[in-house]
Short mmCIF file of the C-alpha atoms (twelve columns), coordinates in Angstrom:
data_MODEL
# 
_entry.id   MODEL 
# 
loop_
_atom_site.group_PDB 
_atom_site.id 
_atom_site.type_symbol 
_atom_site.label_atom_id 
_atom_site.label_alt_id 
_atom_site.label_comp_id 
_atom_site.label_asym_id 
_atom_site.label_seq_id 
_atom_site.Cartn_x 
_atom_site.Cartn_y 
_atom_site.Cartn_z 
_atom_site.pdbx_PDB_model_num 
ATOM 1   C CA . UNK A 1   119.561 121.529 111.862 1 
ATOM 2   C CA . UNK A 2   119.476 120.313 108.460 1 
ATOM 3   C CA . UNK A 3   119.015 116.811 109.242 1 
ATOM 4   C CA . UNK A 4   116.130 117.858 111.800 1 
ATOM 5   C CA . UNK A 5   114.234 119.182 109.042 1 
ATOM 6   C CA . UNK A 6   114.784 116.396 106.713 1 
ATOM 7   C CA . UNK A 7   113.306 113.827 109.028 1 
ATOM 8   C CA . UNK A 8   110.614 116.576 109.684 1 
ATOM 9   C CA . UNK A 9   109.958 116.437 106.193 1 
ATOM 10  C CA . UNK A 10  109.908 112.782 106.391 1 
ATOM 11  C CA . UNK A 11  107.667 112.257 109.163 1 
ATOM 12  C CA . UNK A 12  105.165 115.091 107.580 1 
ATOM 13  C CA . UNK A 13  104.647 113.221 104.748 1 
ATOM 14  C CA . UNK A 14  103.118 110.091 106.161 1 
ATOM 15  C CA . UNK A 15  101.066 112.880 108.125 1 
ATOM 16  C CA . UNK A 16  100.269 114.913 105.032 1 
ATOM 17  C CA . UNK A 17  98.789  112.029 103.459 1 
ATOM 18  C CA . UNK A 18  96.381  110.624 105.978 1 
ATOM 19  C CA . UNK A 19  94.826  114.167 107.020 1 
ATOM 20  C CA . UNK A 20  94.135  114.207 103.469 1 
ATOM 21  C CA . UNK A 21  92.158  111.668 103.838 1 
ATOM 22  C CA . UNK A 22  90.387  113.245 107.201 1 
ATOM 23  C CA . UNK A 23  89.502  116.476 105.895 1 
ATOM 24  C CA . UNK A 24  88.090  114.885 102.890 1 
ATOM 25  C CA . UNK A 25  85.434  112.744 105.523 1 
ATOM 26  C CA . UNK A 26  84.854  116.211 107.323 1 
ATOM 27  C CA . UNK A 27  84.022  118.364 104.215 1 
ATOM 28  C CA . UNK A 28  82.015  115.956 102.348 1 
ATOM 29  C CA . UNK A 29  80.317  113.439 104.744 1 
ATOM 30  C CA . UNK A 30  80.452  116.108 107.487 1 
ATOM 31  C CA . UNK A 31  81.499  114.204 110.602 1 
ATOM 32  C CA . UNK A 32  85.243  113.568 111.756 1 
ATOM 33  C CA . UNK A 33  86.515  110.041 111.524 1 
ATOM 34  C CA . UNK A 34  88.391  108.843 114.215 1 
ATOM 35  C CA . UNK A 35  88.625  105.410 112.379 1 
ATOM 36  C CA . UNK A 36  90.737  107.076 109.530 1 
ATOM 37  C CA . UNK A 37  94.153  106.014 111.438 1 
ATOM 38  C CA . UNK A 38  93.286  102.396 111.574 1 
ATOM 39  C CA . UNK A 39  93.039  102.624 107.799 1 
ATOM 40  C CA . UNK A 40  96.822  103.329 107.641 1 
ATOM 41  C CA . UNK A 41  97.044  100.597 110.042 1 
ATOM 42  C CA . UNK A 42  95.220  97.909  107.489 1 
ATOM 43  C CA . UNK A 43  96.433  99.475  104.733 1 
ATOM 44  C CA . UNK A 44  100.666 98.689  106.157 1 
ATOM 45  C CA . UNK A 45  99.470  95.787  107.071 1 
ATOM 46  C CA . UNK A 46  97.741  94.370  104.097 1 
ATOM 47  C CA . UNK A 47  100.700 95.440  101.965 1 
ATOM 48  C CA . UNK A 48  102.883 93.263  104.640 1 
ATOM 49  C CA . UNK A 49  100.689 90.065  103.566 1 
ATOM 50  C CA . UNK A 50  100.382 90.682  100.245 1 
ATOM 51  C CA . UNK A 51  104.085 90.808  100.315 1 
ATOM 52  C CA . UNK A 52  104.397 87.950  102.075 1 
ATOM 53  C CA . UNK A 53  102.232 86.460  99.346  1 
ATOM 54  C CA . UNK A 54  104.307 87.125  96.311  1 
ATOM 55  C CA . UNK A 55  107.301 85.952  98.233  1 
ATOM 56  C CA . UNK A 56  106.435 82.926  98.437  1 
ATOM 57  C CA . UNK A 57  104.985 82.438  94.810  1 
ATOM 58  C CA . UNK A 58  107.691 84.098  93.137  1 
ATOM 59  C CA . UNK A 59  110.373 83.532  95.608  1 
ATOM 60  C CA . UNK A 60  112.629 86.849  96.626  1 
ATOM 61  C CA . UNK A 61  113.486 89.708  94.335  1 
ATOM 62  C CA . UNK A 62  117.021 92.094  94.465  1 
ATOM 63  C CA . UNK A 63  116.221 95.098  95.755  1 
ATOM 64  C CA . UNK A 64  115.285 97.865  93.188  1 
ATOM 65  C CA . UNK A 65  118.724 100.094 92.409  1 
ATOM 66  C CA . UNK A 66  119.645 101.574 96.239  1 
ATOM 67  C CA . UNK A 67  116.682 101.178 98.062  1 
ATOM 68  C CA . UNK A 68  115.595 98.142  100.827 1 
ATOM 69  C CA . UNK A 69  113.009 96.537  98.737  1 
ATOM 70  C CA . UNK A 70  112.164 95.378  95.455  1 
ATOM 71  C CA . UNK A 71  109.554 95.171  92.808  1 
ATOM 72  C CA . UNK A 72  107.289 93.041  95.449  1 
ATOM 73  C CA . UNK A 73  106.772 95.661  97.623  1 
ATOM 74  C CA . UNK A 74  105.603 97.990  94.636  1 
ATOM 75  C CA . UNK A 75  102.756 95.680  93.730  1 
ATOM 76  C CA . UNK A 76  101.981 94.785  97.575  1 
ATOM 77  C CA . UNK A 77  101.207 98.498  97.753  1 
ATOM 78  C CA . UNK A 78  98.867  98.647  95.288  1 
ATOM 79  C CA . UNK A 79  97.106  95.480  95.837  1 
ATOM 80  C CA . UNK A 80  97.182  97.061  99.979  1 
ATOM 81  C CA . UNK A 81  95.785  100.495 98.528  1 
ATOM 82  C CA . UNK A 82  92.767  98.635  96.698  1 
ATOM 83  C CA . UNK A 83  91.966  95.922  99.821  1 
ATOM 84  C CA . UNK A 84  91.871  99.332  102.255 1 
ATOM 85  C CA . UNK A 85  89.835  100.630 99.608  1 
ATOM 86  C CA . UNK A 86  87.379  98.052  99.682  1 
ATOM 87  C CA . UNK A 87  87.514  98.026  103.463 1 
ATOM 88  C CA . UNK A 88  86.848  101.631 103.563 1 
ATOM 89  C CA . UNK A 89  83.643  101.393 101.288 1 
ATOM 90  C CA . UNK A 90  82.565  98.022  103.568 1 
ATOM 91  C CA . UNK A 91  82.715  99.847  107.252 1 
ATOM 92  C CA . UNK A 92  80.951  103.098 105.253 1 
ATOM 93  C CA . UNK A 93  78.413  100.525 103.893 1 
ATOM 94  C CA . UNK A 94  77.558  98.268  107.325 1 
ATOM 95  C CA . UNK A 95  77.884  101.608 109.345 1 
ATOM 96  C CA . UNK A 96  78.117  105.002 108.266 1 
ATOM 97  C CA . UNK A 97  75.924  105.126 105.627 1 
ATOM 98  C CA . UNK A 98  73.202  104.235 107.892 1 
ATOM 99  C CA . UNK A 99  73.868  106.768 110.261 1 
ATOM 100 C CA . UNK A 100 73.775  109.366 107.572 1 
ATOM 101 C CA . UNK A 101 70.110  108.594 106.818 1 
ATOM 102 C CA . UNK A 102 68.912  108.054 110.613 1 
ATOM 103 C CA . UNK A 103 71.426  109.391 112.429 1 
ATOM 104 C CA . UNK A 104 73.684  112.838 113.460 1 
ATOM 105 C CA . UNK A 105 77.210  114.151 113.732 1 
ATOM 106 C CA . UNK A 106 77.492  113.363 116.941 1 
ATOM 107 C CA . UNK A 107 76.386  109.864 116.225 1 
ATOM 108 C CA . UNK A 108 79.036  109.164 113.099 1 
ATOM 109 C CA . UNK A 109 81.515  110.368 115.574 1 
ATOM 110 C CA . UNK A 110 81.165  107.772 118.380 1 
ATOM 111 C CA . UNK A 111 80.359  105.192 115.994 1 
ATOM 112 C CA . UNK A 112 83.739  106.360 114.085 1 
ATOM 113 C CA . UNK A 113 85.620  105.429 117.911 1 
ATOM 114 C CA . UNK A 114 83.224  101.992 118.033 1 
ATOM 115 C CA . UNK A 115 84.678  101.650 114.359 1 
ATOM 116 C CA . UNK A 116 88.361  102.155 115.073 1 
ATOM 117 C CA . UNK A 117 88.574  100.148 118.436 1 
ATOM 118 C CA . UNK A 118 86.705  97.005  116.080 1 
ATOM 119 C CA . UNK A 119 89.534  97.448  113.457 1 
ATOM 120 C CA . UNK A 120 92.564  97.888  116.058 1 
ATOM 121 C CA . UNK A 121 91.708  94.718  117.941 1 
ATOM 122 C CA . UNK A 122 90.926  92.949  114.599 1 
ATOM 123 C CA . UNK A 123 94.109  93.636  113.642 1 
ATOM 124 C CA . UNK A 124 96.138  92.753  116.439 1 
ATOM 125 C CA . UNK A 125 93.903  89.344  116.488 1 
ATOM 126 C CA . UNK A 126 94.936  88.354  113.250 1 
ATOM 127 C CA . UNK A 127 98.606  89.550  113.183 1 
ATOM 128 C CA . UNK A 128 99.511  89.651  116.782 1 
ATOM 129 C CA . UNK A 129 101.466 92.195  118.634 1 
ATOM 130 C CA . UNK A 130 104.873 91.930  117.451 1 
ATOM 131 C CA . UNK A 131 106.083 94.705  114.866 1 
ATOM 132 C CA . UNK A 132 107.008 93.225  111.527 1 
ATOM 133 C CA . UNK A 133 109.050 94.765  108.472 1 
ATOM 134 C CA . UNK A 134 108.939 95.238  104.980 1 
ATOM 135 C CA . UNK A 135 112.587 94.593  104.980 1 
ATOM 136 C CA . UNK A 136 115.525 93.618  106.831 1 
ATOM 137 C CA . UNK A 137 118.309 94.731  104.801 1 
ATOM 138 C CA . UNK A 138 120.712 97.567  106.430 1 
ATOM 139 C CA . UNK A 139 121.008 100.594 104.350 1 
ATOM 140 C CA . UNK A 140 123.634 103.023 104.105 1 
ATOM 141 C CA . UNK A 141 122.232 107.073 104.456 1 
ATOM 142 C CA . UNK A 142 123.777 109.448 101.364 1 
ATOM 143 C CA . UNK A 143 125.665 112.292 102.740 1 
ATOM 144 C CA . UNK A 144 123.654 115.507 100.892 1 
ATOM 145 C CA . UNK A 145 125.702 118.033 102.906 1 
ATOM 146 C CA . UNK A 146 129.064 118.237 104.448 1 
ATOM 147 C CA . UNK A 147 129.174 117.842 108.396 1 
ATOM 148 C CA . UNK A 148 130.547 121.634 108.609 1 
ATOM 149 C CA . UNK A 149 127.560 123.144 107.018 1 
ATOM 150 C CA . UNK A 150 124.724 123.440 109.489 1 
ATOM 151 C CA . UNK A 151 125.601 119.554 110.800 1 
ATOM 152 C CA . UNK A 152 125.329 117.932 107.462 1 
ATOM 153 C CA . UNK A 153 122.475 115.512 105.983 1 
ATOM 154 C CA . UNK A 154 122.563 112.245 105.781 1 
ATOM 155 C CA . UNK A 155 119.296 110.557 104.340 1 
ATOM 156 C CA . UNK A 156 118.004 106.991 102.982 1 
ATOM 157 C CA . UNK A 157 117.134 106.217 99.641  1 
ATOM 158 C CA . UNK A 158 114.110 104.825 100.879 1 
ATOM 159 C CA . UNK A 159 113.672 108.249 102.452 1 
ATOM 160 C CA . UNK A 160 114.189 110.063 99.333  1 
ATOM 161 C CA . UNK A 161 111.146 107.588 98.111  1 
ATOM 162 C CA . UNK A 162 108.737 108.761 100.131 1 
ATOM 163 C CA . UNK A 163 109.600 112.081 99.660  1 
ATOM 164 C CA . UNK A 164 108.830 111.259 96.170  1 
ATOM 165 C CA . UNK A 165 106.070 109.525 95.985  1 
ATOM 166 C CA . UNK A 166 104.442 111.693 98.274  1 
ATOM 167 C CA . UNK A 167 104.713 114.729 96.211  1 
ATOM 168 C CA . UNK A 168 103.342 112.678 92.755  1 
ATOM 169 C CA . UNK A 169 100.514 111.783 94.867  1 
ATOM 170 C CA . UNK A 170 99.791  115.204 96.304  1 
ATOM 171 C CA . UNK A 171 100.039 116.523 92.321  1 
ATOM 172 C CA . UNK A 172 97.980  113.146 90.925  1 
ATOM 173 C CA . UNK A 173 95.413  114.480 93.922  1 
ATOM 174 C CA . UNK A 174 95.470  118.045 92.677  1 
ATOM 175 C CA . UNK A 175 95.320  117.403 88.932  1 
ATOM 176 C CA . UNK A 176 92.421  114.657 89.728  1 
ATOM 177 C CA . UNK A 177 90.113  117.817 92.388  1 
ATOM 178 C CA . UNK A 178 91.292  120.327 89.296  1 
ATOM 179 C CA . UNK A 179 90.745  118.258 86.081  1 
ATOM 180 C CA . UNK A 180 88.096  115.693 85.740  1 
ATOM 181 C CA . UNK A 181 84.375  116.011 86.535  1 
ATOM 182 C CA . UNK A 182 84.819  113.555 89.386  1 
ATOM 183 C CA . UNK A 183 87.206  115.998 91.429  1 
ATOM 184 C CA . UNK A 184 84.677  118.932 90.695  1 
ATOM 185 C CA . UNK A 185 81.387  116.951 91.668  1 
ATOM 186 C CA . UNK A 186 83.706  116.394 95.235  1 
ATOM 187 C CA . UNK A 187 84.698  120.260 95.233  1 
ATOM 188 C CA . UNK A 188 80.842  120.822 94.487  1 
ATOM 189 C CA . UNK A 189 79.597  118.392 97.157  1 
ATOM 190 C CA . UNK A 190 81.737  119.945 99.431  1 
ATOM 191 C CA . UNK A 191 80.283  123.416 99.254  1 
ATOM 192 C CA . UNK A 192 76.443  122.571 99.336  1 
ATOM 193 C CA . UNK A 193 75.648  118.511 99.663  1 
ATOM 194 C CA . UNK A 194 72.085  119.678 99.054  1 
ATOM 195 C CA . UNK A 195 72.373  122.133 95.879  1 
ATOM 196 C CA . UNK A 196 74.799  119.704 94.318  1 
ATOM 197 C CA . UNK A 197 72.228  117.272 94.387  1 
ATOM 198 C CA . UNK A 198 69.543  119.153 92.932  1 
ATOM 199 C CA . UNK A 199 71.788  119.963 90.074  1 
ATOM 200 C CA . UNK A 200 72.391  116.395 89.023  1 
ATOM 201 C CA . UNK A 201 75.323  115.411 90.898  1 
ATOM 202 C CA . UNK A 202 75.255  112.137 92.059  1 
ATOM 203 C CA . UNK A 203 76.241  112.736 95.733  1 
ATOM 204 C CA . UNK A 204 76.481  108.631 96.629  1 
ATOM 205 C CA . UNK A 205 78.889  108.573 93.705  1 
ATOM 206 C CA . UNK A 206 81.297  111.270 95.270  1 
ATOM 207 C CA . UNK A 207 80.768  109.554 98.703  1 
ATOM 208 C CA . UNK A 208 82.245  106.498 97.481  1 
ATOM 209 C CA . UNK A 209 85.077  108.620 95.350  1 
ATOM 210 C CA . UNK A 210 85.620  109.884 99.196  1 
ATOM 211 C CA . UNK A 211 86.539  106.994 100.715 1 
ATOM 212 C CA . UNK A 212 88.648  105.475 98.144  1 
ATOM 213 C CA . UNK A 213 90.642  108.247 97.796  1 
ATOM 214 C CA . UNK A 214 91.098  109.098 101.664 1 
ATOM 215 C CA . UNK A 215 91.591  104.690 101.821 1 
ATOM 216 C CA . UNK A 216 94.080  104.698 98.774  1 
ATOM 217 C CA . UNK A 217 96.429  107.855 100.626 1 
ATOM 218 C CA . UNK A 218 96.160  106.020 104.280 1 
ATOM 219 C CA . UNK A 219 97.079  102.738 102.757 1 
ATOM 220 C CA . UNK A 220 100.435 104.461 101.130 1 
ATOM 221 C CA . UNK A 221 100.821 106.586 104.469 1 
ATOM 222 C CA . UNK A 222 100.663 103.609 106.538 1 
ATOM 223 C CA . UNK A 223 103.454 101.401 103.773 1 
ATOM 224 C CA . UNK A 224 105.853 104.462 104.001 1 
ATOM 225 C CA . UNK A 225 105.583 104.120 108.200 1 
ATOM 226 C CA . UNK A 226 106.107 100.667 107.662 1 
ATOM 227 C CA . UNK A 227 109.109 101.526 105.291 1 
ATOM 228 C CA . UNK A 228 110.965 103.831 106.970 1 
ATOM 229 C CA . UNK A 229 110.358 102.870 111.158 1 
ATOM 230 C CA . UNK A 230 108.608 99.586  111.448 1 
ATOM 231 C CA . UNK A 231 104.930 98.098  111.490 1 
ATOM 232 C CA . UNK A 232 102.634 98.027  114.309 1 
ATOM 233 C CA . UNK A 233 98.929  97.336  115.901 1 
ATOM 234 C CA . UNK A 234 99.118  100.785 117.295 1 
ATOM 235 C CA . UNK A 235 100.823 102.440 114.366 1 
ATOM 236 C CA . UNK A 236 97.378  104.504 113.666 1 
ATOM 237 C CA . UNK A 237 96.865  104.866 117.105 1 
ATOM 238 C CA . UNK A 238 99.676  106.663 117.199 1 
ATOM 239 C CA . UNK A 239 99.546  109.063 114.576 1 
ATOM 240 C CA . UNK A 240 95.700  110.321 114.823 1 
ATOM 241 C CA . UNK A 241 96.244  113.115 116.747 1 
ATOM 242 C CA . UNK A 242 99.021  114.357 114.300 1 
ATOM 243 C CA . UNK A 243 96.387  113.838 111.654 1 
ATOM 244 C CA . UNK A 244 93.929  115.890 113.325 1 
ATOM 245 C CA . UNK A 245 95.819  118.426 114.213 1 
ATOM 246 C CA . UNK A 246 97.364  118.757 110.969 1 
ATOM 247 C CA . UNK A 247 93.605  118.902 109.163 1 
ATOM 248 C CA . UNK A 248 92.890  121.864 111.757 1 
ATOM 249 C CA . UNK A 249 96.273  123.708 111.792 1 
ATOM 250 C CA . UNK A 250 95.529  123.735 107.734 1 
ATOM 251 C CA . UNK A 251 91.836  124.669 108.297 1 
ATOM 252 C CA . UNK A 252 89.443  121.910 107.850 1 
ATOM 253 C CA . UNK A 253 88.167  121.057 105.295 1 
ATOM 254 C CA . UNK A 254 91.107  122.516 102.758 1 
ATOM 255 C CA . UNK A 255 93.114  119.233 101.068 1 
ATOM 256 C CA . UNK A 256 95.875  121.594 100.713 1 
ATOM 257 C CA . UNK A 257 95.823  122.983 103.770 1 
ATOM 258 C CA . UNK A 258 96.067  119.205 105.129 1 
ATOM 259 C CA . UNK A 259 99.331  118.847 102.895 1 
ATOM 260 C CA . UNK A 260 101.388 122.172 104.566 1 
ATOM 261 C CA . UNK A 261 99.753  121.325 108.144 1 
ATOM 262 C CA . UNK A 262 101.251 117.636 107.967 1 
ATOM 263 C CA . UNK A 263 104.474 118.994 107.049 1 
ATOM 264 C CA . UNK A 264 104.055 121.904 109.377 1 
ATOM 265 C CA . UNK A 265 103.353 119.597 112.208 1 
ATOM 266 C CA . UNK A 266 106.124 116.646 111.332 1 
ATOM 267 C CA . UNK A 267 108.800 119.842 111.651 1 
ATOM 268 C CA . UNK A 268 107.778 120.857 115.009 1 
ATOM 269 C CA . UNK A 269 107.887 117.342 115.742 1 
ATOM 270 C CA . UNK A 270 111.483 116.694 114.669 1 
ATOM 271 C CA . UNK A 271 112.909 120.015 115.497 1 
ATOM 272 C CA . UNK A 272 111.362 119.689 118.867 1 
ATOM 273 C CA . UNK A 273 113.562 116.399 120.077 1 
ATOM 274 C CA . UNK A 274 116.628 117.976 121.156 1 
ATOM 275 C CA . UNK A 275 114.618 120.387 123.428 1 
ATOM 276 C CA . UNK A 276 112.425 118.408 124.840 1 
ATOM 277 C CA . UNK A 277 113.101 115.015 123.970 1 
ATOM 278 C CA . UNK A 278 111.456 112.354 121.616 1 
ATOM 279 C CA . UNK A 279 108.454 111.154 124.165 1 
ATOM 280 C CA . UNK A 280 107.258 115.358 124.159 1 
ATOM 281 C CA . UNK A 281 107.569 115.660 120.850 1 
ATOM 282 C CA . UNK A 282 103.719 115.332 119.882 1 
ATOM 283 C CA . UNK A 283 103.180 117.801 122.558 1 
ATOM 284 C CA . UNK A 284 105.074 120.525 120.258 1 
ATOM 285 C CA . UNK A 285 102.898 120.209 117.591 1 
ATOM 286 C CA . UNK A 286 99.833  120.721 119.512 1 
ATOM 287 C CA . UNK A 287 101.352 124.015 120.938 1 
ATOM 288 C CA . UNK A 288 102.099 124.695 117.387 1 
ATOM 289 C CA . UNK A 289 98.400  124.312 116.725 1 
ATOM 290 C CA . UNK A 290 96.958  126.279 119.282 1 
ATOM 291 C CA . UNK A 291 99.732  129.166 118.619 1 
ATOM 292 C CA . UNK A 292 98.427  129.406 114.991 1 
ATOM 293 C CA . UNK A 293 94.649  128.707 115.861 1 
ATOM 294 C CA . UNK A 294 94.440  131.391 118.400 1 
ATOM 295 C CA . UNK A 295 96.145  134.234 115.288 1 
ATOM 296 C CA . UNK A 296 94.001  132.336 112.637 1 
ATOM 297 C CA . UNK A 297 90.835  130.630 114.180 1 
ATOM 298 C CA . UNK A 298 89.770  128.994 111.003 1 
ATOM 299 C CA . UNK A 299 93.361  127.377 110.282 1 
ATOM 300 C CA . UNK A 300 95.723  128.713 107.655 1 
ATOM 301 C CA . UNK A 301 94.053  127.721 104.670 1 
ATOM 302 C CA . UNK A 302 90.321  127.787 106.394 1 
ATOM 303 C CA . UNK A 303 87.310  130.114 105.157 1 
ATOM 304 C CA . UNK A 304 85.430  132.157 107.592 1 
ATOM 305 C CA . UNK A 305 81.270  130.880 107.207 1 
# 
């Protein structure tokens, strides 16, 4: 049981932080973005080259203390967070942000499918189809807890990173939406595009805040999926409908709400497997969902309009 919810844990953190990224899209641009899961695609990805890159200038590094990688993988990640970045802004510049002036929801939506099948099969162009991996040495789980209690726990130190890291960045998110005028002008935006506007906030400036920020979290989502199971094409394929349904089961349009549905829906994913096996277990969190949707329509963290 206890290592069930530890992977949960695991696997809801790479959720967590890409619906961040899609309620974020939904409560300030006001469409959803089915392109969001390629992001953690490019973003795993683009860490993998840049990688690659330092590799071969600076030759290989000892890993860092316990864990697989070292110190090249840290500064892959955050030249992959700023490329996705840039990516993001780029498709919201050639695309979106034409559709917002001329356009509708419904019309940001199918472009957001036109936008993710583009990406996908770029991808899988340029890299092919074969999974790749950050690294390829073979690490030893720490026992936590004795076999007699509850089955014991055995995790990764790369495990225990993303764990980590994912909690600074869910605080660095909260402090940044809490603190500066940047994160208020979003909050603002969110409300009423139109009254923030008229009271001086530059809307086009909290668009692009948007999309860095929702790029920036899939880009570390998609480096901790690479980390702890492999990389591939179809990685964000694979994990947009836990994204989704994590945004709703946390009530759309709430970041935090995003943060307790990813974890929420990674634990009915894990503790799922020994009932109905790994290839149903997506299926569990979607009964989840509905289960909670039809006692709270407007998710658990949602506001009745």
């Amino acid at each position: 049981m206890l290592q069930l919810v530890a992977d949960g844990f695991i696997i809801g953190s790479v959720i967590a932080l890409g619906a961040i990224g899609v309620t974020l899209v939904y409560s300030i641009l006001r469409f959803a973005n089915f392109a969001h899961g390629e992001l953690l695609t490019w973003g795993a990805y683009l860490a993998w080259t840049a990688l690659i890159g330092i590799v071969a200038v600076w030759g290989p590094a000892e890993p860092l203390g316990p864990f697989s990688f070292g110190w090249p993988l840290l500064v892959a990640l955050a030249v992959s967070a700023v490329a996705t970045a840039a990516l993001a802004l780029l498709v919201d510049r050639l695309l979106f942000r034409q559709l917002r002036r001329h356009g509708n929801a419904i019309t940001l939506i199918m472009a957001s499918f036109g936008a993710a099948l583009v990406l996908r099969n770029l991808l899988q162009f340029i890299y092919g189809a074969v999974p790749e991996y950050y690294s390829r040495e073979i690490q030893v789980a720490i026992r936590l807890v004795p076999r007699d209690v509850l089955g014991g726990l055995r995790i990764t130190p790369d495990q225990l990173f993303v764990l980590g890291l994912t909690a600074v960045s869910v605080v660095g998110l909260h402090i940044f939406l809490t603190r500066t005028t940047v994160g208020k002008a979003m909050r603002a935006t969110s409300v009423n595009p139109q009254l923030a506007r008229v009271t001086g906030i530059d809307v086009d400036r909290v668009i692009r805040a948007t999309w860095i920020i929702g790029a920036v979290l899939a880009a570390v989502a998609g480096v901790f999926s690479g980390l702890t199971v492999q990389l591939r094409p179809q990685l964000g394929l694979d994990l947009l409908l836990p994204l989704f349904a994590a945004a709703i089961l946390g009530g759309i349009g709430s970041v935090y709400g995003a943060v307790v549905g990813g974890l929420i829906v990674g634990l009915a994913e894990s503790l799922s497997v020994p009932l109905v096996g790994a290839e149903y277990r997506a299926a569990t969190a979607f009964v989840v969902l509905i289960a909670i949707l039809l006692i709270r329509p407007t998710g658990l963290f949602g506001e009745r309009t």
